[in-house]
C-alpha positions as a Markdown table, in Angstrom:
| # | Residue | x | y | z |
|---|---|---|---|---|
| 1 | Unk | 2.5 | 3.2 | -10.8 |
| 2 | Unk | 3.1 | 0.2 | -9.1 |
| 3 | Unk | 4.8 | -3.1 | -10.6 |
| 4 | Unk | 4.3 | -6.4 | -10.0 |
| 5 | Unk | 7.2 | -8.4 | -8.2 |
| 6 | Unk | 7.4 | -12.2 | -8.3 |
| 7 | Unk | 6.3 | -13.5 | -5.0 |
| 8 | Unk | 4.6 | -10.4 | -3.7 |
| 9 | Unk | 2.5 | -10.6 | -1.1 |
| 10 | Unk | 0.2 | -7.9 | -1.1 |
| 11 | Unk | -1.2 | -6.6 | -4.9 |
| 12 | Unk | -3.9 | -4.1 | -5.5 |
| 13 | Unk | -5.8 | -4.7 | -8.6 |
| 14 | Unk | -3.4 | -3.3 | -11.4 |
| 15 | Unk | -0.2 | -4.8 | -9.6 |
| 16 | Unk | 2.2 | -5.0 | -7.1 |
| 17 | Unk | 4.1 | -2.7 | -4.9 |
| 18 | Unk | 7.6 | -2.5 | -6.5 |
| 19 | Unk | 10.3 | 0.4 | -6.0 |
| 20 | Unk | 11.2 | -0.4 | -9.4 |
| 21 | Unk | 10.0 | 1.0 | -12.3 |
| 22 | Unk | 7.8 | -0.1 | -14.6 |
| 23 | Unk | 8.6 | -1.1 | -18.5 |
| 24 | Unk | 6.9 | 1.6 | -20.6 |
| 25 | Unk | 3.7 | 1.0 | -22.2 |
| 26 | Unk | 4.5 | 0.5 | -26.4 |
| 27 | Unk | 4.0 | 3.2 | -28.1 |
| 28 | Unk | 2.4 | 1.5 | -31.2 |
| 29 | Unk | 1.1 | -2.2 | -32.6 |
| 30 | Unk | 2.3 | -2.0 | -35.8 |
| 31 | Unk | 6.0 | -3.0 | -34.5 |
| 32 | Unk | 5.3 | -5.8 | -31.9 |
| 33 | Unk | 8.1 | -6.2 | -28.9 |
| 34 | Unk | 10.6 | -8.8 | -29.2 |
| 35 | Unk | 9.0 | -9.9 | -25.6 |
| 36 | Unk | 7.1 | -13.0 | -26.2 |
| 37 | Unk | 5.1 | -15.6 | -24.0 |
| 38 | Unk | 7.4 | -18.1 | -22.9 |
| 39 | Unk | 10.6 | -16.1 | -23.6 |
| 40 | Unk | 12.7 | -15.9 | -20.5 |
| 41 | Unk | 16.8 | -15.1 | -19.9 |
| 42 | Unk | 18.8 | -16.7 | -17.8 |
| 43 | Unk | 22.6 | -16.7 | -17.0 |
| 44 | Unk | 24.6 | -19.8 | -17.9 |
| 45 | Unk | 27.1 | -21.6 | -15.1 |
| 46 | Unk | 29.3 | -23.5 | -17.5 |
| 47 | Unk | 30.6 | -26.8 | -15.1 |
| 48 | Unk | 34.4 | -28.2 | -16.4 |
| 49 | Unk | 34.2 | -31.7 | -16.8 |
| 50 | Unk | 37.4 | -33.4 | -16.1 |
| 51 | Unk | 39.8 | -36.1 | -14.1 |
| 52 | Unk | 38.7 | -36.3 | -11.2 |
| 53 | Unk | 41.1 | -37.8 | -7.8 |
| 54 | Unk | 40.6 | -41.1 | -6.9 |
| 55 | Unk | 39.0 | -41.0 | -2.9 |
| 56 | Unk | 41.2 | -42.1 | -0.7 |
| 57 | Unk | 41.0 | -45.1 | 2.0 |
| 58 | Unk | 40.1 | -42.7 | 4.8 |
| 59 | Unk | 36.8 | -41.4 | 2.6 |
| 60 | Unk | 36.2 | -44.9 | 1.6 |
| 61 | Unk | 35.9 | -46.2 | 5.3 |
| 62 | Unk | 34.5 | -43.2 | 6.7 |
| 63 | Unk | 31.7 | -44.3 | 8.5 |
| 64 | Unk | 28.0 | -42.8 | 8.1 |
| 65 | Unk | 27.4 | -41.4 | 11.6 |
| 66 | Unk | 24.4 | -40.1 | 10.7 |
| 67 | Unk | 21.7 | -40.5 | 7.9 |
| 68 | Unk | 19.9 | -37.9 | 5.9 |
| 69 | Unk | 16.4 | -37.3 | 7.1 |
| 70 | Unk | 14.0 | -37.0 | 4.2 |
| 71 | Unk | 11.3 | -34.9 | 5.0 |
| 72 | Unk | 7.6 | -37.0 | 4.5 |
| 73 | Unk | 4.5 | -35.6 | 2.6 |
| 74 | Unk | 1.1 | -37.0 | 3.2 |
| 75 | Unk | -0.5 | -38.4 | 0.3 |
| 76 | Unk | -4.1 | -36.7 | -0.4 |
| 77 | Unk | -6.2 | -38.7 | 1.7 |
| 78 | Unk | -4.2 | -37.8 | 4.4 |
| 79 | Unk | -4.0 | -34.0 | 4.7 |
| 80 | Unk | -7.0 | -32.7 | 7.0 |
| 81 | Unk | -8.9 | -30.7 | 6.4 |
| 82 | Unk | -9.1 | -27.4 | 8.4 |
| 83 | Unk | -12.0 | -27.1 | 11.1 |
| 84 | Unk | -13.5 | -23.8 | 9.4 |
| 85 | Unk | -13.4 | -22.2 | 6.1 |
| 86 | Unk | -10.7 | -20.2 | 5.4 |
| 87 | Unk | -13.1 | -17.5 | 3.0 |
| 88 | Unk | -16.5 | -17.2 | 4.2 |
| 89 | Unk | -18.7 | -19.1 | 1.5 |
| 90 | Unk | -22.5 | -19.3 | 1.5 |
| 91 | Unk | -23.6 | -22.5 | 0.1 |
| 92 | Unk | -27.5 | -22.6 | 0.6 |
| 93 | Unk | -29.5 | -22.5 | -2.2 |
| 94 | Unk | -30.9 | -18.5 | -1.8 |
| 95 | Unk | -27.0 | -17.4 | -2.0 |
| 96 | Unk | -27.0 | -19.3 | -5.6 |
| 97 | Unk | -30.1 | -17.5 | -6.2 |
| 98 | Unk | -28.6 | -13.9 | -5.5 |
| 99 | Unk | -25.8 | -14.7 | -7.2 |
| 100 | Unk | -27.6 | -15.7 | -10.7 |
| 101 | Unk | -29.7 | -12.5 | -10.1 |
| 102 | Unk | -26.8 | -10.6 | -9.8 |
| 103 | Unk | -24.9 | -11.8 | -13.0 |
| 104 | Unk | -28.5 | -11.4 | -14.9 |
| 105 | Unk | -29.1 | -8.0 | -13.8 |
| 106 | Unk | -25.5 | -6.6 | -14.3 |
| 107 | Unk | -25.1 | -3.1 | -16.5 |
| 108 | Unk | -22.2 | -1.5 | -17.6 |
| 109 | Unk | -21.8 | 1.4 | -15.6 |
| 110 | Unk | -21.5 | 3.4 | -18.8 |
| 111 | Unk | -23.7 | 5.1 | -21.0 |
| 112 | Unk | -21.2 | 4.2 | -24.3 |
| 113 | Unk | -20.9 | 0.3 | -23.4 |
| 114 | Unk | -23.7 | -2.6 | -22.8 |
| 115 | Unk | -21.7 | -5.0 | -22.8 |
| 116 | Unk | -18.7 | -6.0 | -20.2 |
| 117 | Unk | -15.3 | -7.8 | -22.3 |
| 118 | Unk | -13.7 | -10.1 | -19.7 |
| 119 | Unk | -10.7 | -11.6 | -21.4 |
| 120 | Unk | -9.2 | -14.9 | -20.0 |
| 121 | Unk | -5.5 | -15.8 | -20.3 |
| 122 | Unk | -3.6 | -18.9 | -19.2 |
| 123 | Unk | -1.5 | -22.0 | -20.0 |
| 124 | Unk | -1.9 | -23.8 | -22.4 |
| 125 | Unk | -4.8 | -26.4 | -20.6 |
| 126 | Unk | -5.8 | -24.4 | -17.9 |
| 127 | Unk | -9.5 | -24.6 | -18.1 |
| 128 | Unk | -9.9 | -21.3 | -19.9 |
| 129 | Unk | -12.9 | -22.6 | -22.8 |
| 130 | Unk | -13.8 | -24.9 | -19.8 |
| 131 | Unk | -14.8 | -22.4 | -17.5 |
| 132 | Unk | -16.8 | -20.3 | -20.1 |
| 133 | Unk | -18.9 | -23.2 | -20.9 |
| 134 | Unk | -19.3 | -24.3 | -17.4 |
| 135 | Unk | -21.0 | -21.1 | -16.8 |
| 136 | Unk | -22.7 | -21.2 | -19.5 |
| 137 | Unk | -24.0 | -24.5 | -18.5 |
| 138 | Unk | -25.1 | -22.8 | -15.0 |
| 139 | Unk | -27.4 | -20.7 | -16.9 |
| 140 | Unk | -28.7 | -23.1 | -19.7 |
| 141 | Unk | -29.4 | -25.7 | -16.8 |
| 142 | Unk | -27.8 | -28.1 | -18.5 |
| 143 | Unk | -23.8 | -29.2 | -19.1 |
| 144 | Unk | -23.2 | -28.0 | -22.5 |
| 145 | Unk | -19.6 | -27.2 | -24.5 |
| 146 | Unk | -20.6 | -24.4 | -26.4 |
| 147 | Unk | -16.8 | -23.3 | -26.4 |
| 148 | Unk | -14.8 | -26.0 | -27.5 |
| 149 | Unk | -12.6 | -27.4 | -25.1 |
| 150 | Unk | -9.4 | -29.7 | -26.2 |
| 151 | Unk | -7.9 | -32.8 | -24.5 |
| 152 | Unk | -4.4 | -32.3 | -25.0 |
| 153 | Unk | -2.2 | -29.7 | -22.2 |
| 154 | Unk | 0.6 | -29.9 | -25.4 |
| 155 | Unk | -1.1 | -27.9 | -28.0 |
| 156 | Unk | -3.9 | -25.0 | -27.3 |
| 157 | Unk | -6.7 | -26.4 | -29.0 |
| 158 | Unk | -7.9 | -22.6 | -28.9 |
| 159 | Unk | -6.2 | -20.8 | -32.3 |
| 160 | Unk | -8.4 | -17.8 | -32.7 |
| 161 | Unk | -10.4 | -14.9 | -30.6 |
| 162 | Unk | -13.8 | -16.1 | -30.1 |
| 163 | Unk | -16.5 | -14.0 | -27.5 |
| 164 | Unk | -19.3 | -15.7 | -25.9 |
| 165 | Unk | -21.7 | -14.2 | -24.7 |
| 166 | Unk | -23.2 | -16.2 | -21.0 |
| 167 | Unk | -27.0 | -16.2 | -22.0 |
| 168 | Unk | -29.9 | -16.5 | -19.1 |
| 169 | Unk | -31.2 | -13.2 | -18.8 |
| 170 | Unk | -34.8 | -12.2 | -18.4 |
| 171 | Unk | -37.8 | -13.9 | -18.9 |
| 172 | Unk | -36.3 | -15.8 | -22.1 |
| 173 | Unk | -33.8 | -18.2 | -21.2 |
| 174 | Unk | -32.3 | -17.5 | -24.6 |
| 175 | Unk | -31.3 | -13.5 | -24.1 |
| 176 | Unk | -28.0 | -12.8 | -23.2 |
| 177 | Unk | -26.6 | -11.3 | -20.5 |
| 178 | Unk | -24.3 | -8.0 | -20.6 |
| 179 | Unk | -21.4 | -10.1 | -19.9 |
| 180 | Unk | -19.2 | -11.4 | -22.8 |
| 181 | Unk | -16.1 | -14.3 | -22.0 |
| 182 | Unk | -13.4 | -14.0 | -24.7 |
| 183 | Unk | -11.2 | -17.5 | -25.3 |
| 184 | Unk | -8.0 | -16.9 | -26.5 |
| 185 | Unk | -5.1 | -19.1 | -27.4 |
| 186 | Unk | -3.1 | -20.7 | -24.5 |
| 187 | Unk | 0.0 | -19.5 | -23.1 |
| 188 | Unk | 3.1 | -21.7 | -24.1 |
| 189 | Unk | 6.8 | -22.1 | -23.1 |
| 190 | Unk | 8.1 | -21.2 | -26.2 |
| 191 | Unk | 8.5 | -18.4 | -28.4 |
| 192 | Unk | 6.4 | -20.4 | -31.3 |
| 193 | Unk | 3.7 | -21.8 | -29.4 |
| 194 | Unk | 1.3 | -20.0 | -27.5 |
| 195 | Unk | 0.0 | -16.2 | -27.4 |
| 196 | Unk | 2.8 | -13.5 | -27.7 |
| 197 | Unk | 2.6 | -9.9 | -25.4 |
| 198 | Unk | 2.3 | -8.3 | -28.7 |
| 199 | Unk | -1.2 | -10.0 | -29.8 |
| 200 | Unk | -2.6 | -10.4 | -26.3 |
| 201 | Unk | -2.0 | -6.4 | -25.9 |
| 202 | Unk | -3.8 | -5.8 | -29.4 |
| 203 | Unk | -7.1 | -7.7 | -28.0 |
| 204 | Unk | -7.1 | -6.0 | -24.2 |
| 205 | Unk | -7.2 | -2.6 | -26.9 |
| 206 | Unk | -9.5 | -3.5 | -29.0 |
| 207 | Unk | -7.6 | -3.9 | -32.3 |
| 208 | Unk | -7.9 | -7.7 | -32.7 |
| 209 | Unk | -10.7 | -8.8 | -34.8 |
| 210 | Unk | -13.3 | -11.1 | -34.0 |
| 211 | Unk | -12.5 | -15.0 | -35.4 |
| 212 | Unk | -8.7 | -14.0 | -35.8 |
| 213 | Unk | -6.3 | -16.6 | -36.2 |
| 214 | Unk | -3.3 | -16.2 | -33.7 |
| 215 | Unk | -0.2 | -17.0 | -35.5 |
| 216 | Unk | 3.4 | -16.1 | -33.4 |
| 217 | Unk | 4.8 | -15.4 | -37.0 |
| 218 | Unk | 2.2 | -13.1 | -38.2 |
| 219 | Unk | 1.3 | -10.8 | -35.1 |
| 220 | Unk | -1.7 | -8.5 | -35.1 |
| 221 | Unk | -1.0 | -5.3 | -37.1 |
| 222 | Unk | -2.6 | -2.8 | -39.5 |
| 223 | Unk | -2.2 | -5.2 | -42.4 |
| 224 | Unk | -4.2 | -7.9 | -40.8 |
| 225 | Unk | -7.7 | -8.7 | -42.2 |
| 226 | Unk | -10.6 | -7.1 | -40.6 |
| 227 | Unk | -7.6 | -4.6 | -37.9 |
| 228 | Unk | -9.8 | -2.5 | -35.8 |
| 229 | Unk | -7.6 | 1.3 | -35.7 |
| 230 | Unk | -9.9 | 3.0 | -33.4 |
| 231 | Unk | -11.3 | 0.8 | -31.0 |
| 232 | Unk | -14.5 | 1.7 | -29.1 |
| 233 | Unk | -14.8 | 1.3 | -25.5 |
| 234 | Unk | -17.2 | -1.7 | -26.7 |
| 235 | Unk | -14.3 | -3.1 | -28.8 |
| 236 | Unk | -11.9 | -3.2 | -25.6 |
| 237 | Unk | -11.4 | -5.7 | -22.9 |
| 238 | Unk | -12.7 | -4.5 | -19.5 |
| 239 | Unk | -11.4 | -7.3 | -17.3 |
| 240 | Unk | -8.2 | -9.9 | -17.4 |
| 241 | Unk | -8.7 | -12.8 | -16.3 |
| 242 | Unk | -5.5 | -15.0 | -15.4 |
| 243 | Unk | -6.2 | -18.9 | -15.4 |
| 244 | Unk | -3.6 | -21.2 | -13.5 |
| 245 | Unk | -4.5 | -24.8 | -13.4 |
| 246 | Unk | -4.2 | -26.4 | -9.4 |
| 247 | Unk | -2.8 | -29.4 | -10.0 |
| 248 | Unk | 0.2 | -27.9 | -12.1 |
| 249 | Unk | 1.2 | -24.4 | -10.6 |
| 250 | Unk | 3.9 | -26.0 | -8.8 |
| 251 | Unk | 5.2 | -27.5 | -12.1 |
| 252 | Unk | 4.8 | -24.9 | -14.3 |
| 253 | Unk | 8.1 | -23.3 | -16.0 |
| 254 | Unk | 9.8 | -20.5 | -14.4 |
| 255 | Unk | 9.4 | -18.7 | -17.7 |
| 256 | Unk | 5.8 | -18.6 | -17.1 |
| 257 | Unk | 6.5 | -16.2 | -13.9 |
| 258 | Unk | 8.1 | -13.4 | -16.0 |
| 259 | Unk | 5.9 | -13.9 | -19.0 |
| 260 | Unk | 2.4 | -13.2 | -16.5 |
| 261 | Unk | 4.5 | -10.7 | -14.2 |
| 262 | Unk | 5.2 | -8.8 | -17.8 |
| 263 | Unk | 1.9 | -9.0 | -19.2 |
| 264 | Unk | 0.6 | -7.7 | -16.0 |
| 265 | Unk | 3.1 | -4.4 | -15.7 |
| 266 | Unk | 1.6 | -3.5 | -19.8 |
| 267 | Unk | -1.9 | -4.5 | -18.2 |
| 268 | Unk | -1.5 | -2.2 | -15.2 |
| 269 | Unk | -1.1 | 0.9 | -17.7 |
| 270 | Unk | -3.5 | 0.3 | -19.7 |
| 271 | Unk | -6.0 | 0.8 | -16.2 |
| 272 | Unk | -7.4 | -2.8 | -16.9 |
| 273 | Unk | -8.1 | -4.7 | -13.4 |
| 274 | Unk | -6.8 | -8.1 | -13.4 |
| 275 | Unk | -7.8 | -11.2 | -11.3 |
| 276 | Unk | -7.2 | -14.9 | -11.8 |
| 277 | Unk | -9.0 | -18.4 | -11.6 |
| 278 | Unk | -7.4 | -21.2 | -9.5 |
| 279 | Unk | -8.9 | -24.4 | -11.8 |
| 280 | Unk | -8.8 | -28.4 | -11.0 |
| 281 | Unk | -9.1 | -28.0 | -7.0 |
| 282 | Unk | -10.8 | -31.0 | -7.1 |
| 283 | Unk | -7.7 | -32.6 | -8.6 |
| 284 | Unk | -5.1 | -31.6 | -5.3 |
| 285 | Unk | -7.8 | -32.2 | -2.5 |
| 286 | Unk | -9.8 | -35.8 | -2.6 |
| 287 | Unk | -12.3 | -34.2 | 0.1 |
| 288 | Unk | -13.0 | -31.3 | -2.5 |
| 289 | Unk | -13.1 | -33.6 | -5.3 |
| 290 | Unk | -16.0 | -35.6 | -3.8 |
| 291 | Unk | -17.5 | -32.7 | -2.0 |
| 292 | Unk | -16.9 | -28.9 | -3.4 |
| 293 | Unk | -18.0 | -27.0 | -0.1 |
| 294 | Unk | -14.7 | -28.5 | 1.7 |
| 295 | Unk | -12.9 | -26.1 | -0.8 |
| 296 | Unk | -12.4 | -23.2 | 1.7 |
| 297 | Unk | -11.5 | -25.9 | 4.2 |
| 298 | Unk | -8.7 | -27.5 | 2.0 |
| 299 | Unk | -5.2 | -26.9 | 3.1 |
| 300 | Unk | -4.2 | -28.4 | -0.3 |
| 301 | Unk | -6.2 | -25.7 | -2.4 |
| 302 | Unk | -5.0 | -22.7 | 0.1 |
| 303 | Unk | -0.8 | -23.8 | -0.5 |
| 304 | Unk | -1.9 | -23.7 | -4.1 |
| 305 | Unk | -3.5 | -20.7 | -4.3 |
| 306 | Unk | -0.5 | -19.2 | -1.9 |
| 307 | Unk | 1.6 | -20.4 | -5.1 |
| 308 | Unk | -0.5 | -19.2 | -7.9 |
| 309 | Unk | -0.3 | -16.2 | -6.1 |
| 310 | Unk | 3.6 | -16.1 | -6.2 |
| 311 | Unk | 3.2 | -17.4 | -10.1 |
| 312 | Unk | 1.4 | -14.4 | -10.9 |
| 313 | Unk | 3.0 | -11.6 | -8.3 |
| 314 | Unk | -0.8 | -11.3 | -7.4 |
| 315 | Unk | -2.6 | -11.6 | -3.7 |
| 316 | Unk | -4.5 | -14.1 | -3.1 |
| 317 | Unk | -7.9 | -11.7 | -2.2 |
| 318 | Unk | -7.4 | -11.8 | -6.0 |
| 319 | Unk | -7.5 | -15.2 | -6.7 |
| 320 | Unk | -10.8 | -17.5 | -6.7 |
| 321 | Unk | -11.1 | -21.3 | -6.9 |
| 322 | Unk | -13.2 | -23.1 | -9.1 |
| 323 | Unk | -13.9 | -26.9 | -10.8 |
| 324 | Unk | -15.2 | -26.8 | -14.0 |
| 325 | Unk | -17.7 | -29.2 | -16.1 |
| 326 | Unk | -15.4 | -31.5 | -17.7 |
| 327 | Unk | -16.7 | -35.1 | -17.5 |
| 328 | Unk | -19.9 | -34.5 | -15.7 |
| 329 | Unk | -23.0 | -34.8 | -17.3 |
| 330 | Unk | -25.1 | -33.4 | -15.2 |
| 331 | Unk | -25.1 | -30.1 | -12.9 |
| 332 | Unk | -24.3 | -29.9 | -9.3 |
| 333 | Unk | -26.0 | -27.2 | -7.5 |
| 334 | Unk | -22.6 | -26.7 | -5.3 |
| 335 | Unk | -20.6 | -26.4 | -8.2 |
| 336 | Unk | -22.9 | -23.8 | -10.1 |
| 337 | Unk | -22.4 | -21.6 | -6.5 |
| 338 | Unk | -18.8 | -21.8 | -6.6 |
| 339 | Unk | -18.7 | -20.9 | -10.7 |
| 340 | Unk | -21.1 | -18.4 | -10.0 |
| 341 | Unk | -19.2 | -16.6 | -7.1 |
| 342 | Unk | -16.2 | -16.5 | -9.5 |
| 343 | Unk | -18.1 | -14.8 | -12.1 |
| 344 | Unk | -19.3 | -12.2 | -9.5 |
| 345 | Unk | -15.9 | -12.0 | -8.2 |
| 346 | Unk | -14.6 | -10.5 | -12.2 |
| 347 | Unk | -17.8 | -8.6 | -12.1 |
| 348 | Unk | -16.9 | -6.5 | -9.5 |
| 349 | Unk | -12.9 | -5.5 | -11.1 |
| 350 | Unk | -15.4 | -4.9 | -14.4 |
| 351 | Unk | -17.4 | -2.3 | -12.2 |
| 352 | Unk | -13.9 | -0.7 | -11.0 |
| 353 | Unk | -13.4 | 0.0 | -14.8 |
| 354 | Unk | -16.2 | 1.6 | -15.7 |
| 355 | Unk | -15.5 | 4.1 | -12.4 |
| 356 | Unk | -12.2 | 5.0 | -13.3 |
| 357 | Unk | -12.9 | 5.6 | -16.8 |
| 358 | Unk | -16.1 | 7.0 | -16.6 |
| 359 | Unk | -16.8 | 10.9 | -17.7 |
């Protein structure tokens, strides 16, 4: 069993290469782990404050011989962008059309399950409700919301488990497809305000109930309304999907790195594949902001991915970029590619599933 390390370069789907040895998988919900989202140690340096020496005539005419160079960043507008892609993309209008076929046609490769649970998971404003109705949108033709999507990064405007199923399939626009997108609530810094181990780990089995409200002082447990004790394989998630936000992954909180690189080790046991979303390209990289194929060409959008990697102690062959519907009204045919190659990109860690579990 391999464990993911903070930085790593290389991953396979269930982790990292690690010589150490991975936390054992709980033994039972009904006690949740004092492991929370947001919770991280560190060791205090305690500084003594006191008198200090007055500097004497020789420091105060010491002259400067020399003068700190400060390294400069180019704004933007100013970073080029490379001469060819970096990941091969097909952006003609057939490749959208395989790719919709694809997602439309995709089965379970089980006889017990007909329907694929991808589960996403991410900070607090990632883009997690915006990416599932951004691909619903691909398929209804139209931008639509049909999961709610906040405006504040604070709070997760997400409180309970909701599944969506992306509809499109067949000769009625209206059937669903066998994929289903569960929303959860966001990931915070703190102990009391985001999703904890304990509850995410009770919907990736299968015990959470539909429509449950997520509540860090009232985890997921046999006395919960509607507790599922013996999950099906339909009740269970199939695929994680991490969500990291562009424009903020070199921001985020360093608690964030041992909260996903946790989550991931219990993930890893369970056999679940895990992949991630890299959201708001369009927000580090002008050119990709007013032009989506220059994504693969973005050096802006690779250092990010290169550090969403490190975030998550995941390669990057595991990592997609995407931009989301968010103030658009209508639907770009470049965009619905580059959502649509994401979604195939989870589809194929939800086949890997089904194979190693199958009979």
């Amino acid at each position: 069993m391999y464990t993911p390390g903070f930085g790593s370069v290389e991953a396979s789907p269930f982790g990292t290469n690690s010589s150490s040895k991975p936390e054992p998988v709980m033994a039972s919900l009904s006690s949740p782990p004092s492991v929370s989202f947001g919770q991280a140690t560190t060791s205090g340096i305690k500084f003594g404050l006191g008198p200090f020496p007055a500097p004497s005539s020789e420091t105060k005419s010491a002259p400067k011989t020399e003068k700190a160079k400060k390294t400069q960043i180019p704004p933007l507008d100013f970073i080029p962008l490379l001469e060819n892609q970096w990941r091969n993309m097909d952006w003609s209008e057939e490749a959208k059309e395989a790719l919709m076929e694809s997602v439309r046609s995709f089965k379970p490769a089980s006889e017990s399950v007909t329907e694929a649970r991808v589960l996403l998971i991410g900070p607090v404003g990632a883009g997690k409700s915006s990416f599932i109705s951004s691909v619903q949108s691909v398929f209804s033709g139209r931008v639509i919301n049909r999961a709610m999507v906040g405006s504040s990064s604070a709070t997760s405007f997400t409180k309970k488990l909701r599944s969506f199923s992306i509809r499109g399939a067949g000769e009625k626009a209206d059937e669903p497809t066998a994929l289903v997108m569960c929303d959860v609530m966001g990931v915070g810094e703190g102990e009391t305000t985001g999703l904890t181990l304990h509850d995410a780990l009770s919907v990736i089995k299968g015990h959470a109930p539909e429509g449950h409200q997520f509540s860090p002082e009232q985890p997921v447990g046999a006395d919960t309304v509607g507790y599922v004790r013996k999950p099906s394989a339909t009740d269970k998630v199939h695929c994680v999907v991490f969500v990291v936000d562009a424009s903020k992954v070199a921001s985020y909180a360093k608690s964030f790195g041992t909260t996903f690189q946790q989550l991931r080790e219990h993930i890893s046991n369970l056999g679940v594949h895990q992949v991630a979303l890299l959201t708001h390209v369009d927000q580090v990289c002008k050119a990709t902001g007013s032009d989506v194929t220059h994504v693969y060409r973005s050096q802006s959008v690779q250092q990010a991915m290169l550090k969403a990697g490190a975030l998550l102690g995941m390669a990057t062959s595991y990592i997609v970029p995407v931009k989301n519907y968010c103030s658009e009204l209508d639907l770009d045919e470049n965009t619905d590619t580059l959502l649509l190659k994401a979604v195939d990109h989870i589809l194929q860690y939800v086949n890997l599933y089904f194979q190693d579990n199958s009979d």
